[in-house]
Backbone as a ProteinNet text record, in pm:
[ID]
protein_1_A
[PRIMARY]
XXXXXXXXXXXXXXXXXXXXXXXXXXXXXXXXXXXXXXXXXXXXXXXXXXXXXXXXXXXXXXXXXXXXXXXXXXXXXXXXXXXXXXXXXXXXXXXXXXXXXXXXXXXXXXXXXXXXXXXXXXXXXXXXXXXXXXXXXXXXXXXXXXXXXXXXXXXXXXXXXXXXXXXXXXXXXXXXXXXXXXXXXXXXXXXXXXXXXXXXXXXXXXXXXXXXXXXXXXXXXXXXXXXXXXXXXXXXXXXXX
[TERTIARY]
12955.7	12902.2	12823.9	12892.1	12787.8	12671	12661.7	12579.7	12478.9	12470.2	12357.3	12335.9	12443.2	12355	12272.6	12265.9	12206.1	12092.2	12118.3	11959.5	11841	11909.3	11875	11768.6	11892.9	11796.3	11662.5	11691.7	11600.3	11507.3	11491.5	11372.8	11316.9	11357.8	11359.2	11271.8	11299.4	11267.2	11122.9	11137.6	10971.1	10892.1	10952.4	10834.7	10783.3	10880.2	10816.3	10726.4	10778.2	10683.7	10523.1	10552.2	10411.7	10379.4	10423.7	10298.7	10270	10345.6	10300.4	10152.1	10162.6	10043	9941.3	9965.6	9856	9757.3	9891.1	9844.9	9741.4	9801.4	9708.1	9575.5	9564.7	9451	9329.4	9412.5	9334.3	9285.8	9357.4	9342.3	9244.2	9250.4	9141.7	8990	8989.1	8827.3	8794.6	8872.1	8794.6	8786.6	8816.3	8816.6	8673.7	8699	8521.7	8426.8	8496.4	8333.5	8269.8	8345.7	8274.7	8258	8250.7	8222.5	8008.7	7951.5	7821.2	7751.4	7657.6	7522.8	7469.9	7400.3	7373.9	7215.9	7192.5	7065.7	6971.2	7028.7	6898.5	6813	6904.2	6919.9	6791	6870.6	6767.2	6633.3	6611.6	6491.7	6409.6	6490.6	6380.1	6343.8	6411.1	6384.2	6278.4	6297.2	6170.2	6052.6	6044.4	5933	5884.8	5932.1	5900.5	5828.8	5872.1	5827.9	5702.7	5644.3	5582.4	5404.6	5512.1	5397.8	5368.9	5456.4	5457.3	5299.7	5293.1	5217.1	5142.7	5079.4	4929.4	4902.9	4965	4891.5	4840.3	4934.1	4852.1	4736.2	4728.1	4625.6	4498.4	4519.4	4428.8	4364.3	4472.5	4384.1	4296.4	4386.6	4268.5	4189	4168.7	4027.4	3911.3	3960.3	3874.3	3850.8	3908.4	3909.8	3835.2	3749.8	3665.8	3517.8	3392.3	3286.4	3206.6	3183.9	3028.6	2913.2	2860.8	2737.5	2603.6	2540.1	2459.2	2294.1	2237.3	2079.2	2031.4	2073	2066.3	2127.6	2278	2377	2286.6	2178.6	2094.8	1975.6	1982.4	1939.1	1792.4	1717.9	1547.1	1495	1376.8	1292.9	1244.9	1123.4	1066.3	969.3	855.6	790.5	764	932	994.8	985.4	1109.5	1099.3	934	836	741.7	675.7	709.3	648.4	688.4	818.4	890	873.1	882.2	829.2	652	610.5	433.9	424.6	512.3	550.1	595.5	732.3	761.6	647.2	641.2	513	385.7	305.7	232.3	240.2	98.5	148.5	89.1	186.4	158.2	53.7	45.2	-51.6	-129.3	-259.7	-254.6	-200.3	-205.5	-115.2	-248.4	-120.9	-217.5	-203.8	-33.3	3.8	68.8	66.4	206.1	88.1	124.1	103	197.1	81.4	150.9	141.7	199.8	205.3	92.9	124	-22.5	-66	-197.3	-267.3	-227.9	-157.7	-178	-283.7	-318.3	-382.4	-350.3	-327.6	-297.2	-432	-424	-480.8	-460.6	-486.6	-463.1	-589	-551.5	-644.3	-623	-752.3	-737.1	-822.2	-729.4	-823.9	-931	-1011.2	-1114.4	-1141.9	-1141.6	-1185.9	-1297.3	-1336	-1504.5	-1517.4	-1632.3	-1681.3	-1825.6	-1770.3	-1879.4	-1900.5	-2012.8	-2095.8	-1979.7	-1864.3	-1781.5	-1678.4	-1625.3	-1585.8	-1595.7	-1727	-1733.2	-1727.4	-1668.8	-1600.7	-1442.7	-1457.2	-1265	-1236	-1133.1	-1045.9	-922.4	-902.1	-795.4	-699.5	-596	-529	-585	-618	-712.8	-843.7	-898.2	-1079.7	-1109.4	-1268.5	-1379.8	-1450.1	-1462.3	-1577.4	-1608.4	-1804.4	-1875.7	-1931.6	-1950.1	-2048.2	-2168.8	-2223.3	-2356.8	-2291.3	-2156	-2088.9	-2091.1	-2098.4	-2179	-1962.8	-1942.6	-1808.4	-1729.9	-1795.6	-1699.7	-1640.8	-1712.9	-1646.6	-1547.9	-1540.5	-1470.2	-1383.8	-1336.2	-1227.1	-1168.3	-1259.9	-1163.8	-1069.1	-1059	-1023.4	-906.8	-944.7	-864.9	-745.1	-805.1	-741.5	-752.1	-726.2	-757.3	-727.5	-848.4	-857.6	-722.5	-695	-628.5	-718	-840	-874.3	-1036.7	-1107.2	-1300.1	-1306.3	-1440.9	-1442.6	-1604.7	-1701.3	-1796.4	-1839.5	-1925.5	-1909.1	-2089.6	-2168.6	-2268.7	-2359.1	-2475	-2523.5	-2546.4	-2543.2	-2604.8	-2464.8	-2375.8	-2234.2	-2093.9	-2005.4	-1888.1	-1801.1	-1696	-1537.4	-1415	-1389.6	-1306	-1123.9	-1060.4	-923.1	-810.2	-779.6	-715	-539	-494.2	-327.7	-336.7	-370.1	-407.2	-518	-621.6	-737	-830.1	-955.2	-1067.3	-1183.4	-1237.3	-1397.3	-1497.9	-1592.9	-1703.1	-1838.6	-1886.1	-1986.9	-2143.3	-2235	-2409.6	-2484	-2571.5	-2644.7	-2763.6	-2794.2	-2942.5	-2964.4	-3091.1	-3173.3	-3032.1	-3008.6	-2938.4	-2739.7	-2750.7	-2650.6	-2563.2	-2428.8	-2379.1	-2271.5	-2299.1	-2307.3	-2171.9	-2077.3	-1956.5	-2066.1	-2035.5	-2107.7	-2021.1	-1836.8	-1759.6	-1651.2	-1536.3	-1412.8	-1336.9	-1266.7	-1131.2	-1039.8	-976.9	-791.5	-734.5	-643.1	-578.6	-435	-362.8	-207.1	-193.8	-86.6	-64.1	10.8	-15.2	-0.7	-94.3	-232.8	-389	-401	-491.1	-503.6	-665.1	-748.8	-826.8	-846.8	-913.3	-921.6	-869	-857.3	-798.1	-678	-628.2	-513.8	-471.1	-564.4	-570.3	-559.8	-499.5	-415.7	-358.6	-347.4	-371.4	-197.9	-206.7	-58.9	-92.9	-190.5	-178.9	-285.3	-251.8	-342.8	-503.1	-536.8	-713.3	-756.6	-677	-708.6	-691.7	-588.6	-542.5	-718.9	-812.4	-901.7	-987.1	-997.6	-1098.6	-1006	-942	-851.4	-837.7	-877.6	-899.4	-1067.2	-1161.9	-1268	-1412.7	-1340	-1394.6	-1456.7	-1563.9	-1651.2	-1680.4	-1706.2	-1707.8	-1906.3	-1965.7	-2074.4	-2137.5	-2063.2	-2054.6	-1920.6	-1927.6	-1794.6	-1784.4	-1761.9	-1696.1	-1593.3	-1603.5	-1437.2	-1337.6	-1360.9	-1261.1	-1284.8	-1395.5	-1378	-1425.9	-1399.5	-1457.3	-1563.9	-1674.1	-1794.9	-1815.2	-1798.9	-1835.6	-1963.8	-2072	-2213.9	-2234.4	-2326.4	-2382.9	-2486.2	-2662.2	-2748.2	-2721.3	-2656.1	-2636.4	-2541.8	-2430.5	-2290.6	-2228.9	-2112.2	-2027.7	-1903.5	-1752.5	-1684.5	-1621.4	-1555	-1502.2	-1355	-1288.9	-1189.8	-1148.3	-1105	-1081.3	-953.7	-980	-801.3	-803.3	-659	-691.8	-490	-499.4	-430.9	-439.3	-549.4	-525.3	-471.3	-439.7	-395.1	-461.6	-541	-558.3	-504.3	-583.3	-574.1	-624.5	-737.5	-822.8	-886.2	-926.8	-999.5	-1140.2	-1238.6	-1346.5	-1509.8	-1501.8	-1620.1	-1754.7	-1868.8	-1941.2	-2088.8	-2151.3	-2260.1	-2403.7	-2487.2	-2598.1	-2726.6	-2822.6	-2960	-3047.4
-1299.7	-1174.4	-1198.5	-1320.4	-1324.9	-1379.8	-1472	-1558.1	-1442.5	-1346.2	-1259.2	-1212.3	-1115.6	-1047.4	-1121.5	-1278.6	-1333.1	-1384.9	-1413	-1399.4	-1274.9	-1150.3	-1030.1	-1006.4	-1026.7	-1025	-1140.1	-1263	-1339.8	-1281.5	-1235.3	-1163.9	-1053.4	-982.3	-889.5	-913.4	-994.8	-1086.5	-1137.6	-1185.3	-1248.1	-1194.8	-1058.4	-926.1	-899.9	-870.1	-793.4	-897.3	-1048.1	-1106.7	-1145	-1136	-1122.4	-1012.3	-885.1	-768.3	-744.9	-837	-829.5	-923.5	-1027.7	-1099.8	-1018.8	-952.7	-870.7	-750.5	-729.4	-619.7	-668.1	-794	-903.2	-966.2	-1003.4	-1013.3	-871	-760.1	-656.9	-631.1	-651.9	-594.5	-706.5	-836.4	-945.4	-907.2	-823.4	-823.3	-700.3	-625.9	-504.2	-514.3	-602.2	-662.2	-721.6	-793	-894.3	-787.4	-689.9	-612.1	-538.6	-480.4	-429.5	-529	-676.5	-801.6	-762.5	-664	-684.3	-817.7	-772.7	-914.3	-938.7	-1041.5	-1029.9	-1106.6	-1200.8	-1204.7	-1136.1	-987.2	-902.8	-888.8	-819.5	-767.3	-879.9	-999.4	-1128.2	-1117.4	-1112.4	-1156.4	-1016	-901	-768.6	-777	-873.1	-882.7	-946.7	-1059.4	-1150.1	-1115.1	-1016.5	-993.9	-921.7	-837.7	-702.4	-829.3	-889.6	-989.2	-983.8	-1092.5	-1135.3	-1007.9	-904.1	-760.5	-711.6	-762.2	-725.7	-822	-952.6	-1041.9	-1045.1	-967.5	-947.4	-883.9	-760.5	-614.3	-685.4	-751.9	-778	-863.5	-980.1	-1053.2	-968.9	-893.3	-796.9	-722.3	-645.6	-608.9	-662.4	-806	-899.1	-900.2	-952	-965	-908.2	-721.9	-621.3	-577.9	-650.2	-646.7	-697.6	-815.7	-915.6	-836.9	-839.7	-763.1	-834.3	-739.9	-826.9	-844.2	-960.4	-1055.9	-943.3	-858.7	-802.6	-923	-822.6	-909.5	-947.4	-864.8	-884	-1036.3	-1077.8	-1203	-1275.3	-1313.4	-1396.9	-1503.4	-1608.5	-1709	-1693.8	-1654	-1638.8	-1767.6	-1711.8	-1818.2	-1899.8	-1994.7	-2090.6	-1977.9	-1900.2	-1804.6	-1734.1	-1667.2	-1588.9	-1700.1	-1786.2	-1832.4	-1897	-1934.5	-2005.4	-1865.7	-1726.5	-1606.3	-1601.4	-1636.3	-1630.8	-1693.9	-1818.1	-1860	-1916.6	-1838.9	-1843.9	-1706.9	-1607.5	-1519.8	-1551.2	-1602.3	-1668.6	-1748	-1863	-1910.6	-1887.4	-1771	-1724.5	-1701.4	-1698.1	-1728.5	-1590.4	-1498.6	-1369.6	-1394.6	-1489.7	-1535.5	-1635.5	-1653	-1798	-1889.2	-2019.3	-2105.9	-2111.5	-2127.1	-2081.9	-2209.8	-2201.1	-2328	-2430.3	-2586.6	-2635.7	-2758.4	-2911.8	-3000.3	-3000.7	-3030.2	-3062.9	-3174.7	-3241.9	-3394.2	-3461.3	-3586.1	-3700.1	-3679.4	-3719.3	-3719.9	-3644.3	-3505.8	-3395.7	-3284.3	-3180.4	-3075.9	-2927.8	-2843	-2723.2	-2624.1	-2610.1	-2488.9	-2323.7	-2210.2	-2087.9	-1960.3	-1912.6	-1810.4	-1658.3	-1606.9	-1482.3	-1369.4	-1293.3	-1179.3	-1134.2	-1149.5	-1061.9	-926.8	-882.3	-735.2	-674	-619.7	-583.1	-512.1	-532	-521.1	-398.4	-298.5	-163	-115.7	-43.6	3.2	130.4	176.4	276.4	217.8	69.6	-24.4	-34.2	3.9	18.7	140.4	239.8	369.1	326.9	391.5	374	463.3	496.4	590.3	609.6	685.8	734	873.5	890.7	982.9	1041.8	1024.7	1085.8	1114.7	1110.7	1117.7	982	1046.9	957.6	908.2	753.6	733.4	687.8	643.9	586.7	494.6	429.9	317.5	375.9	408.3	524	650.3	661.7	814.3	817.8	905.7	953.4	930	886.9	817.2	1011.4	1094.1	1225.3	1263.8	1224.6	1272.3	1186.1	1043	930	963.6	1015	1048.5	1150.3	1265.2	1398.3	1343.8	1243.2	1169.6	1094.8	1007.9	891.2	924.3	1063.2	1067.3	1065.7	1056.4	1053.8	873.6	826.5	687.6	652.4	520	496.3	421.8	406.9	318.8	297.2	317.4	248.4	182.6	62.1	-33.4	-49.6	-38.1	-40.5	-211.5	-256.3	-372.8	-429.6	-318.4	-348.4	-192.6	-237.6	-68.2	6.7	-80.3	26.4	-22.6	-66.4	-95.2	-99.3	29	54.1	14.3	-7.9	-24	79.9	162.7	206.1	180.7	191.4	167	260.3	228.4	332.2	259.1	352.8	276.1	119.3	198.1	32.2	6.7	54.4	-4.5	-11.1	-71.4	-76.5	17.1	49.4	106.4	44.3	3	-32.8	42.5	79.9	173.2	135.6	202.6	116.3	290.9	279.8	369.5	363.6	476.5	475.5	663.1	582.4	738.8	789.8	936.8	1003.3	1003.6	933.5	948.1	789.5	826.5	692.4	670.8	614.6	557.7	475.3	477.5	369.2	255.9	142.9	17.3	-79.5	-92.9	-146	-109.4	-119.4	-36.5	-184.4	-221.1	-346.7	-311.8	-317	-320.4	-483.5	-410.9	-510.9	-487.6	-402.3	-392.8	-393.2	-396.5	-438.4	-329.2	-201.5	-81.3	12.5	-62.2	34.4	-55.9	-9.2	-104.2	-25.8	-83.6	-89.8	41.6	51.6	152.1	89	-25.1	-68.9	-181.2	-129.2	-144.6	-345.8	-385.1	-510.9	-490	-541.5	-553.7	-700	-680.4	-796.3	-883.9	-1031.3	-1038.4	-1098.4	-1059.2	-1084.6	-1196	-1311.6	-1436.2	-1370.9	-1504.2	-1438.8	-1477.2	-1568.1	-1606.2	-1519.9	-1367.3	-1239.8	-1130.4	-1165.1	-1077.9	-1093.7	-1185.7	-1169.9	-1125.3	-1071.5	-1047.9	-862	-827.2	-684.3	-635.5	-749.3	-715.7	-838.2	-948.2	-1041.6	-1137.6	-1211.6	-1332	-1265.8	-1310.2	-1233.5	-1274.8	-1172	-1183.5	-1322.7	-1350.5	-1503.4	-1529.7	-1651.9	-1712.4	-1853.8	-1786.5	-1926.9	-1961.5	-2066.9	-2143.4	-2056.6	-1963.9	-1833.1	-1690	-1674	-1533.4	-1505	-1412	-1365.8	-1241.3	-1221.6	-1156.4	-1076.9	-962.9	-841	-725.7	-740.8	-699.3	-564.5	-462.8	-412	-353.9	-375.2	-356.9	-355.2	-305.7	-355.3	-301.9	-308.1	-294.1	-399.9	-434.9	-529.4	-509	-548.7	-527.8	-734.3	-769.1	-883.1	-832.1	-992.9	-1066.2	-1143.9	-1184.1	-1272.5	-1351.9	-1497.3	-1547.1	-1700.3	-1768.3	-1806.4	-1898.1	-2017.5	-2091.3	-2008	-1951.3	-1880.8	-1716.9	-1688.5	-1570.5	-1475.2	-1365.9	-1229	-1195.4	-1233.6	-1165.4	-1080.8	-1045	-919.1	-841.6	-739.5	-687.8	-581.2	-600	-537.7	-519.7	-332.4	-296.7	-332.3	-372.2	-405.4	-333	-242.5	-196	-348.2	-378	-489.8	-359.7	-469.8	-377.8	-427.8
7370.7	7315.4	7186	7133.7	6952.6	6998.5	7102.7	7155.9	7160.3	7272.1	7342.1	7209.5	7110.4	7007	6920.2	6876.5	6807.4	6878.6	7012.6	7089.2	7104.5	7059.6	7065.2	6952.5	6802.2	6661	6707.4	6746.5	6741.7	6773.3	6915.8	6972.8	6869.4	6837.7	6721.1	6655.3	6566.5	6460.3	6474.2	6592.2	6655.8	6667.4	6754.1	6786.5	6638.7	6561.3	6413.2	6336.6	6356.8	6305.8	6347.8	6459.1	6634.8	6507.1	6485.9	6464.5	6347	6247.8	6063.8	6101.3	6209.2	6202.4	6257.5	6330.2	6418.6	6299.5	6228.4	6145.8	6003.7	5957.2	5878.9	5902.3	6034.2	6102.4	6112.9	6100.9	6183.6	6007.3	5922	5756.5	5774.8	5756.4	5678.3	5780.7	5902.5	5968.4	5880.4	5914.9	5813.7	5689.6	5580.2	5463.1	5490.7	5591	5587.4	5646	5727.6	5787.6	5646.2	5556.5	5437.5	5318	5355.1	5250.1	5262.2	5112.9	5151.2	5132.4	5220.6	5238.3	5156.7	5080.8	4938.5	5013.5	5113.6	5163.3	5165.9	5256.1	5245.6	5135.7	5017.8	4947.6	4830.5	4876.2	4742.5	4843.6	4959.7	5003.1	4991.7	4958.1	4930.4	4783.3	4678.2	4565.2	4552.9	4644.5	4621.7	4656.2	4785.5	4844.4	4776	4699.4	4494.9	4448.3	4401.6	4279.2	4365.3	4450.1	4509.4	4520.6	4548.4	4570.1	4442.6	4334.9	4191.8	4132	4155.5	4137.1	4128.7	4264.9	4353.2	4304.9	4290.2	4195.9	4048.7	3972.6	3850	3840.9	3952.8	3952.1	4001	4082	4121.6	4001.2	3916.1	3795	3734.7	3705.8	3607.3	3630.2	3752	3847.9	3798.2	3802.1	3846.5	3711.6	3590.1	3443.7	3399.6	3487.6	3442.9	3451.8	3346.8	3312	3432.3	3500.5	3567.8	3501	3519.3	3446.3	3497.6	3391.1	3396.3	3414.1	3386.1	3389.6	3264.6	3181.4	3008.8	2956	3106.4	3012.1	3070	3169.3	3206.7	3149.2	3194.4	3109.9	3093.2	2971.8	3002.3	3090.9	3141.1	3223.5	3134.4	3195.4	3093.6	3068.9	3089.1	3073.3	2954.6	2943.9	2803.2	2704.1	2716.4	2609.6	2565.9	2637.4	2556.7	2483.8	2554.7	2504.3	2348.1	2374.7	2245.1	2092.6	2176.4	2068.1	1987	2102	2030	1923.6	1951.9	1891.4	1738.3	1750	1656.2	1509.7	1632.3	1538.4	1488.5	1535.8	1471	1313.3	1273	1115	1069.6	982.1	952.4	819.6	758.2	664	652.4	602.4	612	497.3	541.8	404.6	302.5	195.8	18.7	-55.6	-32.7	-106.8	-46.2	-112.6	-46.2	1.8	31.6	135.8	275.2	348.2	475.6	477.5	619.5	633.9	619.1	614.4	643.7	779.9	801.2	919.3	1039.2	925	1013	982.1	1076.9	1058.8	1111	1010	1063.4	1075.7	1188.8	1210.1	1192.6	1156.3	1148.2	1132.3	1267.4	1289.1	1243.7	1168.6	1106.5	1158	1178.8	1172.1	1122.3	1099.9	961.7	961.5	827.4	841.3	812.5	750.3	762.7	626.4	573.4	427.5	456.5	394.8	354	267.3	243.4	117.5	64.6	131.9	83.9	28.9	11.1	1.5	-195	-224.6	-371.7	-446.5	-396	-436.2	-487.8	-653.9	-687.6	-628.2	-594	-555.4	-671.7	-756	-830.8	-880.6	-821.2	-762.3	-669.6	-576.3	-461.2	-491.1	-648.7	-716	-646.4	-670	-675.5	-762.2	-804.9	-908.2	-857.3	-915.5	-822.2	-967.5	-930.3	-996.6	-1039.3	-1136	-1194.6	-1224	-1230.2	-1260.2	-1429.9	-1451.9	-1618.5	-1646.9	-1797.7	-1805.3	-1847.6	-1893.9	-1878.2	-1761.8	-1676	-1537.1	-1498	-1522.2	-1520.1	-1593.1	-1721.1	-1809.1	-1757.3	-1709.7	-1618.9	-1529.7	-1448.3	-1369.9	-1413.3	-1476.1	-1552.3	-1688.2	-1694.9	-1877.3	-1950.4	-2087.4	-2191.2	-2202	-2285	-2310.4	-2438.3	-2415.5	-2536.1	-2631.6	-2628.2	-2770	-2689.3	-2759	-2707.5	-2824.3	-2739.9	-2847	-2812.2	-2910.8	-2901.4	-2839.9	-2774.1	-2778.2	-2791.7	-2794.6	-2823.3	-2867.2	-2910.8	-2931.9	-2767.4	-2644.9	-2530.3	-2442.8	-2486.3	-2406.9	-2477.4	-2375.4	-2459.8	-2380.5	-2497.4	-2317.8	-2392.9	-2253.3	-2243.3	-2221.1	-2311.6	-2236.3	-2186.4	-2056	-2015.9	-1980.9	-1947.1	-1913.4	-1813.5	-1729.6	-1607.1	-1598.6	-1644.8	-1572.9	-1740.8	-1729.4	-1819	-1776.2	-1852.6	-1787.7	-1887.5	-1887	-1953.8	-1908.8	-2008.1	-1978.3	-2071	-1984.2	-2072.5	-2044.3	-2201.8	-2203.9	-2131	-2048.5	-1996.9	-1992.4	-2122.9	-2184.1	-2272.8	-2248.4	-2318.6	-2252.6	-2182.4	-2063	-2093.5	-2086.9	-2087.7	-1938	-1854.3	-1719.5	-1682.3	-1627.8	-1551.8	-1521.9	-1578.5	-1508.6	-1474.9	-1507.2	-1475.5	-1480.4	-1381.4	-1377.6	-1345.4	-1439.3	-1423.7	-1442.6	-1268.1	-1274.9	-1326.1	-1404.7	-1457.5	-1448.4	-1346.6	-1323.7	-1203	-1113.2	-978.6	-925.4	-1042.4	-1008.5	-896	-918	-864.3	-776.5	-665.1	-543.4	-530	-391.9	-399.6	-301.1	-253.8	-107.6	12.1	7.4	165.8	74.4	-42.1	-43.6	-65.2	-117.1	-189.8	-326.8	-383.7	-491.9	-596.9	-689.1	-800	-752.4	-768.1	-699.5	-555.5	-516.4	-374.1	-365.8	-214.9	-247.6	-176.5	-209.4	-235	-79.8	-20	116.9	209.1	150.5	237	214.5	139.8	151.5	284.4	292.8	446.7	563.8	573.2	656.7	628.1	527	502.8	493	428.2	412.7	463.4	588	549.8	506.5	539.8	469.7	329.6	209.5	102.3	92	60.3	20	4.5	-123	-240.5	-261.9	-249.3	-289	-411.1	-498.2	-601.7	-654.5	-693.9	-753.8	-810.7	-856.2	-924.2	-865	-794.5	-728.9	-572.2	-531.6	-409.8	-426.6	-387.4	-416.1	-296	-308.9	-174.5	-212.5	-212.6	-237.3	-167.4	-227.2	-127.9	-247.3	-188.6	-309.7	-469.8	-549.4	-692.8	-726.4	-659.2	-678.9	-572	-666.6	-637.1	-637	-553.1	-554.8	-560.9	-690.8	-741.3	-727.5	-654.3	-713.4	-744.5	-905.2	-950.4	-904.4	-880.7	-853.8	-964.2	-938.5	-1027	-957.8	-888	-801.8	-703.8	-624.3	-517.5	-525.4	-636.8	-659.3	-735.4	-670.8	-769.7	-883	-991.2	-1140.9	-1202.4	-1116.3	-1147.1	-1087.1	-1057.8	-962.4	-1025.1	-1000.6	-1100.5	-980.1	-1056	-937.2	-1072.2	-1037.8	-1101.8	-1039.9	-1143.2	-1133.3	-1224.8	-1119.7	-1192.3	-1186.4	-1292.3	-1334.4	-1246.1
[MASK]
+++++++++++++++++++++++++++++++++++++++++++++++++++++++++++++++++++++++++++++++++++++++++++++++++++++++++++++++++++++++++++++++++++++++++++++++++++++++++++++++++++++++++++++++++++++++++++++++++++++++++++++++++++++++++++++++++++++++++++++++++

């Protein structure tokens, strides 16, 4: 009888232990069926990054300025345009050596020399060369100082300029008007200061030309400028007999 009941528990015993395992087994799958995937999950990260990438390189890209026609390299054409441009000479040379057994060349404009050419112009008046000197003072001002300089020739002094004047008959006559400031200019705007090689280029070839002046004629009036290293020191309209 102890025999069978202790064969009994045994069985017992087995069954319950048969179903703690059954029940352990059935706990550890459903433990692993909700263990998450961590694969998916990294390869949707990566494939972000990846789509993240493209988009910014794409910006840059489209960030970059397109090369207009302006960033373009001139032809040979331009540049020789350019620089004949360049080198042109806005004056001609006055002063200065150039090299040995070289030669410069420089081409000028010339300008043209007329009989209206010996009209002063002052504040917008007119004197003329034979103008009786009252009318010349209405004009000019009151003198600062005359100086007789002979019995039939006087000189006038005015702020910038000189007048010298000669009697004929009862009448005393403008026979010379000298600028002497770099205030007064001429009618076409030549002026004391400025080189003497710039006159043919406003009035060209001068009448006469000598070692100290340039000579612009027209019947017995004269329009002089004096230079003196190439440079205007005086400028003087001159009435001859």
């Amino acid at each position: 009888m102890k025999k069978l009941l202790a064969a009994v528990f045994a069985v017992i015993i087995a069954l319950s232990a048969a179903s703690c395992g059954n029940q352990r087994e059935e706990q550890t799958q459903d433990v692993t069926d909700y263990i998450p995937r961590t694969e998916p999950v990294t390869d949707t990260t990566e494939k972000t990054t990846k789509s993240v990438k493209v988009e910014v390189e794409t910006v840059k890209k489209t960030d970059k300025p397109e090369q207009t026609d302006a960033a373009e390299k001139p032809t040979k054409a331009e540049e020789t345009e350019t620089a004949t441009e360049t080198t042109d000479a806005t004056e001609p040379p006055t002063q200065g050596r150039t090299r040995p057994n070289t030669r410069l060349t420089v081409h000028v404009d010339k300008g043209s020399f007329s009989k209206s050419d010996l009209t002063f112009i002052y504040g917008g008046a007119e004197i003329d060369l034979g103008d009786e000197i009252e009318d010349a003072i209405a004009i000019l001002g009151d003198e600062e100082g005359v100086n007789e300089l002979s019995k039939s020739r006087t000189e006038y002094d005015f702020d910038e300029l000189t007048v010298i004047t000669r009697k004929s008959g009862d009448k005393e006559l403008v026979e010379q008007i000298i600028i002497n400031s770099d205030e007064i200019s001429t009618s076409k705007n030549a002026v004391i200061g400025m080189y003497a090689t710039q006159l043919r280029r406003i009035y060209g070839d001068p009448t006469r030309l000598t070692g100290a002046a340039y000579v612009y004629s027209s019947g017995n009036k004269s329009l002089i400028f004096y230079h003196e290293d190439n440079v205007v020191n005086e400028i003087r309209y001159k009435l001859t007999q």
